[in-house]
C-alpha atoms as an extended CHARMM CRD file, in Angstrom:
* protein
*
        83  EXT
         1         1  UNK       CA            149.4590000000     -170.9090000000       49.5420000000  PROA      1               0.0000000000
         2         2  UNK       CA            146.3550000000     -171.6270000000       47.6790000000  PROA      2               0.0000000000
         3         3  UNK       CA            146.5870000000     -172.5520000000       43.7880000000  PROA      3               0.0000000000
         4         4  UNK       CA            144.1840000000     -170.9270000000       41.7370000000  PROA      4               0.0000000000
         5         5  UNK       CA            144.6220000000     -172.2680000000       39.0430000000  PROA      5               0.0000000000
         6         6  UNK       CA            147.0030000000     -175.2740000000       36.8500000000  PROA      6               0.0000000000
         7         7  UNK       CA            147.3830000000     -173.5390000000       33.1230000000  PROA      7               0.0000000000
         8         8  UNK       CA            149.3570000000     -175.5710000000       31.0990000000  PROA      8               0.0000000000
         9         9  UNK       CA            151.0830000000     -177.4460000000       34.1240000000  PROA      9               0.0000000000
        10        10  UNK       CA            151.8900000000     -174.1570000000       35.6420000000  PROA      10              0.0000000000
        11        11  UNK       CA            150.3750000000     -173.8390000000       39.2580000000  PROA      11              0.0000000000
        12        12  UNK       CA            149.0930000000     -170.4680000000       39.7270000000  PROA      12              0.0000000000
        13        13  UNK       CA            149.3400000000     -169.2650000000       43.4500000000  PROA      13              0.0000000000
        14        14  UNK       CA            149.3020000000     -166.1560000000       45.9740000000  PROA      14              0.0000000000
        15        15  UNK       CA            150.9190000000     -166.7650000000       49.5440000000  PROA      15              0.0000000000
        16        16  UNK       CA            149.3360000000     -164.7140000000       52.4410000000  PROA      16              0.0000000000
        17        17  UNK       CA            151.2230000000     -162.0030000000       53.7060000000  PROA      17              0.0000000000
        18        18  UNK       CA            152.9600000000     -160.9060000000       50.6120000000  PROA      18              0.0000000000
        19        19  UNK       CA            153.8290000000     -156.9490000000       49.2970000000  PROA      19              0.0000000000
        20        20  UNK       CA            152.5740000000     -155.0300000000       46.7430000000  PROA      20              0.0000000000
        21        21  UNK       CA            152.0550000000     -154.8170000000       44.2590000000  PROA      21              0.0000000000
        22        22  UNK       CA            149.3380000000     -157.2640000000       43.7150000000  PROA      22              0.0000000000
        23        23  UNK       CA            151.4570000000     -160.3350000000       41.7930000000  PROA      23              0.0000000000
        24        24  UNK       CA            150.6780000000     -164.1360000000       41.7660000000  PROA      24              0.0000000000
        25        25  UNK       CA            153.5230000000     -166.6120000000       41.5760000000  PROA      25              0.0000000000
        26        26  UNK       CA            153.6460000000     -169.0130000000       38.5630000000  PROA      26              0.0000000000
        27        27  UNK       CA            155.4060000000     -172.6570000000       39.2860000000  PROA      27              0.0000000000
        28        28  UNK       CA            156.5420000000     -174.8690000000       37.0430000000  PROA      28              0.0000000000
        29        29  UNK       CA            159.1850000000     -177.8710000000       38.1470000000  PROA      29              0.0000000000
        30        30  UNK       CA            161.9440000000     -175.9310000000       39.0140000000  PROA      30              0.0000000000
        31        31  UNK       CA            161.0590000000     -172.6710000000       37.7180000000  PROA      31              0.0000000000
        32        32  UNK       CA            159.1190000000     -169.9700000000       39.8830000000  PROA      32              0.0000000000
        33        33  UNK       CA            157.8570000000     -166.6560000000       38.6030000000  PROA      33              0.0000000000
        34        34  UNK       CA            156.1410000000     -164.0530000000       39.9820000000  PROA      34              0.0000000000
        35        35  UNK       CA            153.7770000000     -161.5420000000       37.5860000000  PROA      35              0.0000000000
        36        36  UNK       CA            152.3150000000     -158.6030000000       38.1240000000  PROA      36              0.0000000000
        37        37  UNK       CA            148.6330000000     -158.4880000000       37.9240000000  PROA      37              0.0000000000
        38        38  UNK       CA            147.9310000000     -155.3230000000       36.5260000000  PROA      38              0.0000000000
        39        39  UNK       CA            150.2900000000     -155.1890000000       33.8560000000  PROA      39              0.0000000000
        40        40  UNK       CA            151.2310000000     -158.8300000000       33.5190000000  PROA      40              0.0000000000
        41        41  UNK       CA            154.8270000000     -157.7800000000       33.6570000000  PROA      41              0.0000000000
        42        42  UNK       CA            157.2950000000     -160.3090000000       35.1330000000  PROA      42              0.0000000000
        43        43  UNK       CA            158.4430000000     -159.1900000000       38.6560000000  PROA      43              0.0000000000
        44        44  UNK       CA            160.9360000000     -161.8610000000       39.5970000000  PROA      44              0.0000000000
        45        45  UNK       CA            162.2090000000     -165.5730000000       38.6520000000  PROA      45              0.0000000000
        46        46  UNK       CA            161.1650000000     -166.9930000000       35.4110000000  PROA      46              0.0000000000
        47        47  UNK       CA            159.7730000000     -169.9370000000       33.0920000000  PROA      47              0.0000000000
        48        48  UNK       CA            160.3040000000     -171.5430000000       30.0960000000  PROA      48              0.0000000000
        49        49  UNK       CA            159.0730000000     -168.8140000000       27.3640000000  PROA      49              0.0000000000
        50        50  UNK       CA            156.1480000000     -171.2770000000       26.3000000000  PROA      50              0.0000000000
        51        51  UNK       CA            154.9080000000     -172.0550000000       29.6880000000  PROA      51              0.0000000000
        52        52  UNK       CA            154.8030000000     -167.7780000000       30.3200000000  PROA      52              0.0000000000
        53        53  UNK       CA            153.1270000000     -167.1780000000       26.9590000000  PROA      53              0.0000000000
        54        54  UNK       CA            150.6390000000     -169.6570000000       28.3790000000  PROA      54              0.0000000000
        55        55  UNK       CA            150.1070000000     -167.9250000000       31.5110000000  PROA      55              0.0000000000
        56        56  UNK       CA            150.2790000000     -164.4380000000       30.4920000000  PROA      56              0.0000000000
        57        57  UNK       CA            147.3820000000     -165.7460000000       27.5500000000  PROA      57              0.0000000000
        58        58  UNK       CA            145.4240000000     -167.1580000000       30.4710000000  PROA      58              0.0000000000
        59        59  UNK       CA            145.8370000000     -164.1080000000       33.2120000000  PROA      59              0.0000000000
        60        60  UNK       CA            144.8570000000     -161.2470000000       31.0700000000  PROA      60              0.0000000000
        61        61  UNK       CA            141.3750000000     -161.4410000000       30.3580000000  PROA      61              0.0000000000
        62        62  UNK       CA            141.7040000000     -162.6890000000       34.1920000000  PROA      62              0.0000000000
        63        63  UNK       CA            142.9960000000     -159.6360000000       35.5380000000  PROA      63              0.0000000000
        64        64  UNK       CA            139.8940000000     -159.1890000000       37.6070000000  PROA      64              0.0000000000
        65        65  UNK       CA            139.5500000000     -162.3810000000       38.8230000000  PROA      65              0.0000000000
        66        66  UNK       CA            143.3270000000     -162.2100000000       39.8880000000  PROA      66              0.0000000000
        67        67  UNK       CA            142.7520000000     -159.2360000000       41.9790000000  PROA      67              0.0000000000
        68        68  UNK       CA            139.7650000000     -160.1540000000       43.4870000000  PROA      68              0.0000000000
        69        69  UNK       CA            142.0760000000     -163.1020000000       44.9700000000  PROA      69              0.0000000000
        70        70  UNK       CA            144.7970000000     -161.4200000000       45.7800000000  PROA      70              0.0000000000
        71        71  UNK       CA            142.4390000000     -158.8860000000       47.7340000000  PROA      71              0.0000000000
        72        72  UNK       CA            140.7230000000     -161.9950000000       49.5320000000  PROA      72              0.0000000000
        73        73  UNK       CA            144.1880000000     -163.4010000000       50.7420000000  PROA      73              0.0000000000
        74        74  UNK       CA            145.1580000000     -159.4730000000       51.9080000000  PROA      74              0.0000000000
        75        75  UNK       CA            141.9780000000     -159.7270000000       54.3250000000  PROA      75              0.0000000000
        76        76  UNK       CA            142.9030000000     -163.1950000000       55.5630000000  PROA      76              0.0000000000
        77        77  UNK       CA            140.2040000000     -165.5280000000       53.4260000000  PROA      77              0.0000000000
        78        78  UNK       CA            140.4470000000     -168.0490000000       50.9190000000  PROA      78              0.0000000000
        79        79  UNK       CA            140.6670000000     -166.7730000000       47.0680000000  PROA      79              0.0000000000
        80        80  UNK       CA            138.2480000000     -169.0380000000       44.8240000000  PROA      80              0.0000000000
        81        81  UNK       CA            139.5420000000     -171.2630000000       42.0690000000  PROA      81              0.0000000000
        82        82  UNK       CA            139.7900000000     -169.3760000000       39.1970000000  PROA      82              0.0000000000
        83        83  UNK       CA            139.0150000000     -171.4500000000       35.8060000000  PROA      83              0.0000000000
């Protein structure tokens, strides 16, 4: 489960072997989310609404970035850090 990123506090992550559509999982404390990457939309779980603003803020002009990671992890190697 590599972290991509911390935005905020918020570890950004993909976990190998995981279904479409392309998503990363946000985690915060307790709270686990897991977003979309095309359209950003929350799939599953949730976070506090400031700590999502901050991701969501972070992970859109990082769309491509996202899916470049998410396509590494599909083909078995490890995503770079994404800043």
């Amino acid at each position: 489960m590599p972290t991509l990123a911390i935005v905020e506090g918020v570890s950004i992550r993909l976990y190998a072997q995981e279904h479409p559509p392309p998503h990363f999982h946000a985690v915060f404390a307790e709270h686990r989310a897991q977003i979309e990457i095309a359209s950003l939309r929350l799939m599953k779980g949730g976070l506090p609404q400031s700590k999502l603003s901050a991701v969501i803020s972070w992970a859109e002009p990082r769309r491509a970035a996202l899916r470049r990671a998410w396509d590494a992890i599909s083909a078995k190697r490890r995503p770079e850090k994404i800043t």
